[in-house]
N, C-alpha and C positions, 0 to 999 in steps of 0.2 A: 241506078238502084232507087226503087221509093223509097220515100224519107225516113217511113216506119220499120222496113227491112229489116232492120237488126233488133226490134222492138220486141219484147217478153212478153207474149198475149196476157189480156187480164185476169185468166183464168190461170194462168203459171203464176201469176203475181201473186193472186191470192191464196193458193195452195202456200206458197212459200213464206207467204204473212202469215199464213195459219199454223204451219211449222212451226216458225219463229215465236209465236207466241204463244204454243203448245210446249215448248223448250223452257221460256221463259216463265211457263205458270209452274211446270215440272219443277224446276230449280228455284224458284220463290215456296214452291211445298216442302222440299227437302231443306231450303236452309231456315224456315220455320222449326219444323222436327228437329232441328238441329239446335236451336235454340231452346227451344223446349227441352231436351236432353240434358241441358245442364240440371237444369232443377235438382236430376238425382245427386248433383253433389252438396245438396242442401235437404239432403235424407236422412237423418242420423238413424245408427246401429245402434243396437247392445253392446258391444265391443267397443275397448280406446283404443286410440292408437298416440301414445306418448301421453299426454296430460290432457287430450279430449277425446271424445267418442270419434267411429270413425262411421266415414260417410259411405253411403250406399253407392257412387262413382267409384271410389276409393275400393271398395270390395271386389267390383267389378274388372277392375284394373288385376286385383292380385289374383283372384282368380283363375282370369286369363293367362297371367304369367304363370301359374302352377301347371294349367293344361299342357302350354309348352316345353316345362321342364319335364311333365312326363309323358308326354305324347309316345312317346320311343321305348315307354315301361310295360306298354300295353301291345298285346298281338290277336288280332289285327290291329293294327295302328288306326286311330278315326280318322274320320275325314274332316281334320283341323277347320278349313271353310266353315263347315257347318255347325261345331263345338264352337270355334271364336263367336260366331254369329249371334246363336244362344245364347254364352254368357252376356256377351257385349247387351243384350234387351231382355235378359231372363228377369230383370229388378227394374225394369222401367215403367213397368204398372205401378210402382210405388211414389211415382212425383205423384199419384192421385187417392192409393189407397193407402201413403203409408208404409211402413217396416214394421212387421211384425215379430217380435221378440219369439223364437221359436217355442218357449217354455210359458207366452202370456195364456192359462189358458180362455181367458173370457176373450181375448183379443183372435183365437183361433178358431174360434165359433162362428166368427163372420169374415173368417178371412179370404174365405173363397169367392163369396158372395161381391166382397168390396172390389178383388183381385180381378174377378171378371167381368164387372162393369169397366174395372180402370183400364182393360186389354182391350173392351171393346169400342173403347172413341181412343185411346191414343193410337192404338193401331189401326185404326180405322182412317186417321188424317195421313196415312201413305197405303192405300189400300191392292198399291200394285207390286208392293216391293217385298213381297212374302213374307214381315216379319209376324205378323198374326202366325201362319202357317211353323216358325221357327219357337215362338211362343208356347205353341199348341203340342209342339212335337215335346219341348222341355217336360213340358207339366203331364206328360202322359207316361213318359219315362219308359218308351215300346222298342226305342231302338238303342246301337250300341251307344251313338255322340248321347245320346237324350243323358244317357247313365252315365256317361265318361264326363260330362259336364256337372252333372248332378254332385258326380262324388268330388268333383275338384272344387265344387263349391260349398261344400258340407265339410272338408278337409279344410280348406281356407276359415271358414268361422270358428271350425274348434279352434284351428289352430291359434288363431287373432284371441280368446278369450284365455288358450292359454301364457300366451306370453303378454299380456296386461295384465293378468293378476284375476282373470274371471271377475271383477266385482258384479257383474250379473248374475252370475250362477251366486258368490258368495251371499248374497239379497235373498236370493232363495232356499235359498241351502239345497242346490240341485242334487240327489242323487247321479250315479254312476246307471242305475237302474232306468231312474226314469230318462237319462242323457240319450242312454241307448236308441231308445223308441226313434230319435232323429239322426242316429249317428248308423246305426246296424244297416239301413241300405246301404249304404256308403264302404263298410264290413264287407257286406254279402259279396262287393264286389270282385272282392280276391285285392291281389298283389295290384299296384304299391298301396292302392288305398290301404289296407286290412293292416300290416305293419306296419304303416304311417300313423296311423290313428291308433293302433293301440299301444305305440312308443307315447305318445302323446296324453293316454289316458295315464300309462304309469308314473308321468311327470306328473301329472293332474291330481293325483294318488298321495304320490310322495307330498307334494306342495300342501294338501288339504284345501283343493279347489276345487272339490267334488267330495260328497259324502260316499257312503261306502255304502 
């Protein structure tokens, strides 16, 4: 047998270096973005949670767990994949624009503007992993996950401001009125949202953590 017989032409060699360090650039990008993701638990809310505000990770988390506690309340059922997805990067434009207090309104004059510069380099450093696209789909609100994530996350905030005691709304002296304008998508949805949220208002009510 000649000596090189059993030899890998250079041309395999290289292909399979280029693999290799087509793998390795892939997974040096992802554990970048992965590092980068924490940030958002260095996002503070409007909301406490115990004796300090709570973080935008932190929202993200309960949210998710809401979706799965009612996933099963709604028919058709979503397609959970694509709801976790969403939640999990619906606030990750915020390690760059910020949390915006739903009720600031000089803060919501330019929150669009800040939001979608910050969507377009963070998502932009994984450009093949479709969360741009998951992004896109939240904030258009055209499908059912888009709404079923929507309202589990508008459900999670009231909820978080009513059991700390709202001292955000009480700062403002948030009307029940003007609460609506961000809570009534959330309504329109039907069952569980619509009774969940307006057991919620009536604690809100009773407490006087919401004007009338």
């Amino acid at each position: 047998m000649p000596p090189d017989a059993g030899a890998v032409p250079d041309h395999r060699r290289a292909n399979a270096r280029g693999g290799l360090d087509a793998t390795a650039a892939r997974h040096a990008a992802l554990l970048d973005f992965i590092a980068l993701a924490d940030r958002l638990k260095h996002v503070l809310r409007a909301s406490r949670t115990g004796e300090r505000r709570e973080n935008a990770g932190e929202h993200a988390w309960h949210v998710a767990l809401i979706a799965v506690l009612l996933a099963d309340e709604v028919q058709p059922r979503p397609d959970m994949a694509r709801v976790l997805g969403m939640i999990a990067i619906h606030d990750l434009i915020e390690i760059e624009s910020g949390d915006t207090f739903a009720f600031d309104e000089a803060g919501l004059l330019t929150q669009s503007a800040r939001e979608e510069a910050a969507a377009a380099r963070i998502f932009g450093l994984l450009p093949d992993h479709g969360l741009r696209a998951l992004w896109d789909e939240f904030e258009a609100q055209e499908t059912p996950e888009a709404r079923f994530a929507m309202g589990c996350d508008r459900l999670q905030g009231f909820a978080q401001q009513v059991e700390c005691g709202a001292p955000a709304w009480l700062e403002i002296g948030l009307t029940r009125a003007r609460s609506l304008v961000r809570m009534q998508p959330a309504i329109d949805l039907g069952p569980p949202f619509a009774p969940m949220i307006e057991a919620l208002y009536a604690r809100a009510m009773a407490e006087g953590l919401l004007r009338p």
